[in-house]
C-alpha positions as a Markdown table, in Angstrom:
| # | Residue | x | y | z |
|---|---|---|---|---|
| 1 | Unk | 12.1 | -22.9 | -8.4 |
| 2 | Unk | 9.7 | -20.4 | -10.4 |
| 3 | Unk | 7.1 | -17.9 | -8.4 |
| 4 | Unk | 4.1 | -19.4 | -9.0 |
| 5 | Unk | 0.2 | -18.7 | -8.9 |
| 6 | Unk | -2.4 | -20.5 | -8.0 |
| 7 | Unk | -5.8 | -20.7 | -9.8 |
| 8 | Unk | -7.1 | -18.3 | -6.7 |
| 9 | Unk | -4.4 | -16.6 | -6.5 |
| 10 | Unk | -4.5 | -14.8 | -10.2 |
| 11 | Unk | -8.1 | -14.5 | -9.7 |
| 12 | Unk | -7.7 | -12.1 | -6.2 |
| 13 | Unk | -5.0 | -10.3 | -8.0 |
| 14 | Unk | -7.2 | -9.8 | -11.2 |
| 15 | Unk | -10.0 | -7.9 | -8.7 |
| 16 | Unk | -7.1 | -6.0 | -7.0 |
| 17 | Unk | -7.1 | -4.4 | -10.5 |
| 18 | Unk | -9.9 | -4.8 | -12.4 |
| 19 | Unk | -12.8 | -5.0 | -9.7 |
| 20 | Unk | -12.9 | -1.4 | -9.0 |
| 21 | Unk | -12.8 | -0.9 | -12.9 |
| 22 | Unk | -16.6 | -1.9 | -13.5 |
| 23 | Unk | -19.9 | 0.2 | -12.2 |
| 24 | Unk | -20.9 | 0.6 | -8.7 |
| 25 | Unk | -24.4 | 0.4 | -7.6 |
| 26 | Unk | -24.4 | 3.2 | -5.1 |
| 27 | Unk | -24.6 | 6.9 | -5.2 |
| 28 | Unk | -21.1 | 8.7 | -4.3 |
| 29 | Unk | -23.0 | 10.7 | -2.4 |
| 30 | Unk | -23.6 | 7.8 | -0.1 |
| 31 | Unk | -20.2 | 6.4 | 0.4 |
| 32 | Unk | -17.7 | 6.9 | 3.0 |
| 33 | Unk | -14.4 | 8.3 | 2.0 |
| 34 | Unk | -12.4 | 5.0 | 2.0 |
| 35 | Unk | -15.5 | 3.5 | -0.3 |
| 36 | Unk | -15.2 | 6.8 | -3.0 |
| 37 | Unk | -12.0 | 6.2 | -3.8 |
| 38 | Unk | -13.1 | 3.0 | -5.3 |
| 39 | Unk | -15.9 | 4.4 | -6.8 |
| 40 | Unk | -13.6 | 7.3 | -8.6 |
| 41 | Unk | -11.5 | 4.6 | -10.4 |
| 42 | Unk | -14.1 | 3.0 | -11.1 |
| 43 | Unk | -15.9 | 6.2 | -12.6 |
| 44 | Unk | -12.6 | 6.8 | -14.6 |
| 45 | Unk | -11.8 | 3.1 | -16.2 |
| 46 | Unk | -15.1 | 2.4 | -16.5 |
| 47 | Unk | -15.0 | 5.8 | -19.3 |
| 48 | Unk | -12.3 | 4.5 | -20.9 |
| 49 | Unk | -12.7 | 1.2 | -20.8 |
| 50 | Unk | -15.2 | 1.6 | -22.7 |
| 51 | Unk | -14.4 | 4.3 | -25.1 |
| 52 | Unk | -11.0 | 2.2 | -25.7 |
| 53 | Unk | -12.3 | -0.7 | -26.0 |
| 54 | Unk | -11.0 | -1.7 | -29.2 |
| 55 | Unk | -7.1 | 0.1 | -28.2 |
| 56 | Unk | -7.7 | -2.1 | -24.6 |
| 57 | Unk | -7.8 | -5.5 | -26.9 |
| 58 | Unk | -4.9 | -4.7 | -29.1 |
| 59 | Unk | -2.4 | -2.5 | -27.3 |
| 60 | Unk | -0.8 | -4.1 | -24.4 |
| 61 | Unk | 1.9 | -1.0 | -23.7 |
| 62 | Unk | -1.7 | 1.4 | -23.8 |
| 63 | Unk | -3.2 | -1.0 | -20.7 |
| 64 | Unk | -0.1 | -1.2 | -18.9 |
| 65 | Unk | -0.4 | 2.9 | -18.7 |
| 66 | Unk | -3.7 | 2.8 | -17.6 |
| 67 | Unk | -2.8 | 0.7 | -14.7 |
| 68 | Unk | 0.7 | 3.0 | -13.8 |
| 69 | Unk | -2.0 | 6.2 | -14.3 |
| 70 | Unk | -4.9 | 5.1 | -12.9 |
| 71 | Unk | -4.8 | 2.2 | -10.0 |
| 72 | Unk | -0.9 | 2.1 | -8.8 |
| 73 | Unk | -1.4 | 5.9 | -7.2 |
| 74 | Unk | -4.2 | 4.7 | -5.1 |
| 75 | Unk | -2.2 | 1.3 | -4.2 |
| 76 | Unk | 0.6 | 1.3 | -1.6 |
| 77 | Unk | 3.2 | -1.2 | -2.8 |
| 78 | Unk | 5.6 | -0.3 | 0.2 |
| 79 | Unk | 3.2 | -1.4 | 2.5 |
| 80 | Unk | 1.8 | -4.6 | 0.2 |
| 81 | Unk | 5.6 | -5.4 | 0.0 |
| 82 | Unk | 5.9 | -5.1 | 3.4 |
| 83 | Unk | 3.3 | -7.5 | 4.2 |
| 84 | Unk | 4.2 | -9.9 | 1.6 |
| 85 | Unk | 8.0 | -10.2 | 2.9 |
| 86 | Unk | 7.1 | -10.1 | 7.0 |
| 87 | Unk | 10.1 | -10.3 | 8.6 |
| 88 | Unk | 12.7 | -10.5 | 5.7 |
| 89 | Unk | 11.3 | -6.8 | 4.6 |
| 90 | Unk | 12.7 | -5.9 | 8.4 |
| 91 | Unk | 15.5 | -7.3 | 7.8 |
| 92 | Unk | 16.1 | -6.0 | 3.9 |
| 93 | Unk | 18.5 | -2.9 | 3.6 |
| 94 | Unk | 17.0 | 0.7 | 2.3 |
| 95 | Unk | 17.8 | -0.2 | -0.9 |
| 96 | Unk | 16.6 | -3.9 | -0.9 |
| 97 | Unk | 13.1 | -2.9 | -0.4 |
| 98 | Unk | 12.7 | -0.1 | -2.8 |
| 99 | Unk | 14.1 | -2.6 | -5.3 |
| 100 | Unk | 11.8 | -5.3 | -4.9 |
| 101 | Unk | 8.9 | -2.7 | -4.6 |
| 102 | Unk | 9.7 | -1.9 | -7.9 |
| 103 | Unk | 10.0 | -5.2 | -9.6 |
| 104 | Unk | 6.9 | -6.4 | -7.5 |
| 105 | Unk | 4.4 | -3.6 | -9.1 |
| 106 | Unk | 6.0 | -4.2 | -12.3 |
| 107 | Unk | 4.9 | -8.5 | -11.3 |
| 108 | Unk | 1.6 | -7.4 | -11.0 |
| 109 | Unk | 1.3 | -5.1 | -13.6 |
| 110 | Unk | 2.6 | -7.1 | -16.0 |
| 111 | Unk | 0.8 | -10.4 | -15.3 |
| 112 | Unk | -2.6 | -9.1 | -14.5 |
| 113 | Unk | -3.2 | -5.8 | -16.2 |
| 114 | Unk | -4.6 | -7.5 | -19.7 |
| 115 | Unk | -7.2 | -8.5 | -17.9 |
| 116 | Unk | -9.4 | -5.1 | -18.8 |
| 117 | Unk | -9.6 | -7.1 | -22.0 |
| 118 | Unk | -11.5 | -9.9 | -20.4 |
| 119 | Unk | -13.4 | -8.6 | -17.2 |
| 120 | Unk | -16.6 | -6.1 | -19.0 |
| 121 | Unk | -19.6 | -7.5 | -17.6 |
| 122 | Unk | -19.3 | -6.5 | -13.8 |
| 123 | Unk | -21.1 | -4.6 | -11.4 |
| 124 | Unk | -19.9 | -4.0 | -7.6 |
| 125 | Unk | -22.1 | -3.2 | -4.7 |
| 126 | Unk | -20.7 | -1.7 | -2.1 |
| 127 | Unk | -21.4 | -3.5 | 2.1 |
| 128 | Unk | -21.8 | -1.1 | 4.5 |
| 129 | Unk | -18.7 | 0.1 | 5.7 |
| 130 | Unk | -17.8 | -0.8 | 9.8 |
| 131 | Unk | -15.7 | 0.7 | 12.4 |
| 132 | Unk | -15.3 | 3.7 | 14.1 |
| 133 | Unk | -15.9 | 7.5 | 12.3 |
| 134 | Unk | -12.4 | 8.4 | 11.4 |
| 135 | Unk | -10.8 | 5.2 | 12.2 |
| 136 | Unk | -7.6 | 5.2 | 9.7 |
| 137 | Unk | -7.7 | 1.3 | 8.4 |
| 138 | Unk | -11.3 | 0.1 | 7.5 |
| 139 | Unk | -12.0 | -2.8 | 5.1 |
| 140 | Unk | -13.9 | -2.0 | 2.8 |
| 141 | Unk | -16.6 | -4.6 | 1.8 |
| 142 | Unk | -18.4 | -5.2 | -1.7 |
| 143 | Unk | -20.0 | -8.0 | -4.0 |
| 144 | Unk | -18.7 | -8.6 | -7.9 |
| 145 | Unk | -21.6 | -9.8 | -9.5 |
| 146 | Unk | -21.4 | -11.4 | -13.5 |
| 147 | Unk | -23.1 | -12.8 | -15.6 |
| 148 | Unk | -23.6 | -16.3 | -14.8 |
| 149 | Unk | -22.2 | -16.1 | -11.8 |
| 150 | Unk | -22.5 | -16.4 | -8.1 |
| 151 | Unk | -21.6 | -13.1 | -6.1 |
| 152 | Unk | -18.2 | -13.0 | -5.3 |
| 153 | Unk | -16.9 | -11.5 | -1.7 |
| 154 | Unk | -14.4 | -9.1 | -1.8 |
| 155 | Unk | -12.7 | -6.8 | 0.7 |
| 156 | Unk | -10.4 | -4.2 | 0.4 |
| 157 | Unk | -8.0 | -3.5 | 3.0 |
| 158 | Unk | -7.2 | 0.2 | 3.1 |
| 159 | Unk | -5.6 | 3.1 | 5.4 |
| 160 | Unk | -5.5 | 6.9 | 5.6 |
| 161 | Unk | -2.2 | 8.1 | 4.8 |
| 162 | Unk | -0.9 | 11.8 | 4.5 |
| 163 | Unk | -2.0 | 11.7 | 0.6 |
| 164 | Unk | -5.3 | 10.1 | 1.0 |
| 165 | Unk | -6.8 | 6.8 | 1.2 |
| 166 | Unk | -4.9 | 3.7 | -0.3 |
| 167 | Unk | -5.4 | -0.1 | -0.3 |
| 168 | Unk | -2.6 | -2.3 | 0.8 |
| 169 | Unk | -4.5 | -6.1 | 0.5 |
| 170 | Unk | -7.4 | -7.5 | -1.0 |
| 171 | Unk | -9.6 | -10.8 | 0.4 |
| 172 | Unk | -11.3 | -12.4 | -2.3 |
| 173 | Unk | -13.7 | -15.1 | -0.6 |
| 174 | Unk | -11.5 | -14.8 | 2.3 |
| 175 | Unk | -7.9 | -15.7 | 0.0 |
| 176 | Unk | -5.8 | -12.7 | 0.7 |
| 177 | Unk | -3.4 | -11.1 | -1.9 |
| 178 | Unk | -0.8 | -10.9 | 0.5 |
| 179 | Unk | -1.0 | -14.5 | 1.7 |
| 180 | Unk | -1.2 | -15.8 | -1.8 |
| 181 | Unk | 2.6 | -14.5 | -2.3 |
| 182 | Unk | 4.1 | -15.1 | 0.7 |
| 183 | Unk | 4.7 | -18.1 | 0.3 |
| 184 | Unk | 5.3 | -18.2 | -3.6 |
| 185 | Unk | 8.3 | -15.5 | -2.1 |
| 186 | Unk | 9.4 | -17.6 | 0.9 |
| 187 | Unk | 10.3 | -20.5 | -1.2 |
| 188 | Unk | 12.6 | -17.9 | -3.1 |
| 189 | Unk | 13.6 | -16.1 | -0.2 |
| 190 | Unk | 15.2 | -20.0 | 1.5 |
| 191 | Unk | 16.7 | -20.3 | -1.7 |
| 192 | Unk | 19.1 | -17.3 | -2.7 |
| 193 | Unk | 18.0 | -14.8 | -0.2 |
| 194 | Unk | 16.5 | -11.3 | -0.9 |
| 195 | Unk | 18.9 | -10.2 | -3.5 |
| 196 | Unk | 18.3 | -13.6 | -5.4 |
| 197 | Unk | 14.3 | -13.0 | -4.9 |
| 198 | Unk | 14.7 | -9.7 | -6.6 |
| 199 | Unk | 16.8 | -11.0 | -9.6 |
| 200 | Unk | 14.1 | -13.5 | -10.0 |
| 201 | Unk | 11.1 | -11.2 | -10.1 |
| 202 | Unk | 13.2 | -9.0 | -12.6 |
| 203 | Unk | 13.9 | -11.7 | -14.8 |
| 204 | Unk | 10.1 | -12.6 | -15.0 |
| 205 | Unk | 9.4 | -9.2 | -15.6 |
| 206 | Unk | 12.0 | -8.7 | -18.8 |
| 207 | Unk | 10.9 | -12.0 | -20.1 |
| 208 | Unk | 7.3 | -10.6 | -20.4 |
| 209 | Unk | 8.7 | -7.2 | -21.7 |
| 210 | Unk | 10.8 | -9.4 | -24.5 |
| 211 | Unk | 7.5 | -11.3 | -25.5 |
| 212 | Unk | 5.3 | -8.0 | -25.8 |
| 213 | Unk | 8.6 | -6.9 | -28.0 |
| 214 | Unk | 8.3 | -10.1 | -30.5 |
| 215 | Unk | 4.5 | -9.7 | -30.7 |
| 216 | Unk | 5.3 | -6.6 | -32.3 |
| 217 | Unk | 4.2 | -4.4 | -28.9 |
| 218 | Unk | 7.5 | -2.8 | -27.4 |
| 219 | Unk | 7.7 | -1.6 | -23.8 |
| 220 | Unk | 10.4 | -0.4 | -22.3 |
């Protein structure tokens, strides 16, 4: 059966990388910790984004590094693995889960990074932020306004770990990353277990790697 995606469920992924890519209507000055990281990236594509913007159309290997450079180190894919899989990531072996951690950025990498090319006209306000001073989870609420749009809810999951502040989920009108794969990963899981579930996410990813190839874009 092939891992699918739902209309929703591309759209949440697309804001786990692109939202935070687009101007933020508040000072950094007035954000919490959790809430600057966002605002950094932001800061950072939103330079090159539009610098680039012409490279960002046409070179697909050039956006895939901005992702690896830019968003992964403030993503934990351990932990978004580990939420995705639920019990089977208990179950998986050492080297189980640091395989399909590694083919499951490369998934969403590969699928959803070319949208910079497509997402331009944004702007993000950030909620106030809730909880306790120095809590070490906190959601982290905004609104993606467009052009031509209604205001779209969005909220980052996010913890305090030894290297900073990272997010591990993100609820787009309530539709959560994580529960969007689950059960795309389930159906694999029944089917050939977690070794076959990796194959099958590595064998999406070298297809797409193969197709940037014949389009004249290789990636290794």
């Amino acid at each position: 059966m092939k891992i699918g995606y739902s209309v929703s469920g591309k759209f949440i992924l697309l804001l786990f990388f692109v939202a935070v890519a687009f101007p933020v209507s508040v000072l950094a000055e007035e954000l919490a910790e959790p809430q600057q990281v966002i605002q950094e990236i932001s800061d950072e594509l939103y330079v090159v984004l539009n610098l680039d913007r012409e490279r960002v159309i046409n070179d697909t290997d050039y956006v895939y590094r901005l992702a690896d450079e830019i968003l992964i180190p403030r993503v934990d894919f351990s932990k978004v693995s580990s939420l995705v899989l639920g019990k089977h990531w208990r179950r998986a072996s050492s080297d189980q889960k640091k395989s399909f951690a590694y083919q499951f950025q490369r998934l969403l990498v590969r699928t959803y990074a070319t949208a910079f090319r497509e997402f331009d006209q944004w702007e993000i306000k950030h909620m106030p932020l809730r909880g306790e001073s120095g809590a070490k989870k906190v959601s982290v609420r905004t609104k993606v306004f467009r052009p031509g749009a209604r205001p779209v809810d969005v909220v980052y999951s996010m913890y305090r770990g030894d290297d900073g502040w990272k997010a591990y989920d993100v609820k787009i009108e309530g539709i959560s990353l994580v529960t969007n794969y689950r059960s795309s990963f389930a159906k694999e899981m029944r089917k050939g277990g977690m070794d076959g579930l990796i194959r099958r996410i590595a064998e999406l990813n070298d297809k797409r790697v193969k197709q940037v190839a014949s389009a004249g874009r290789p990636r290794t």
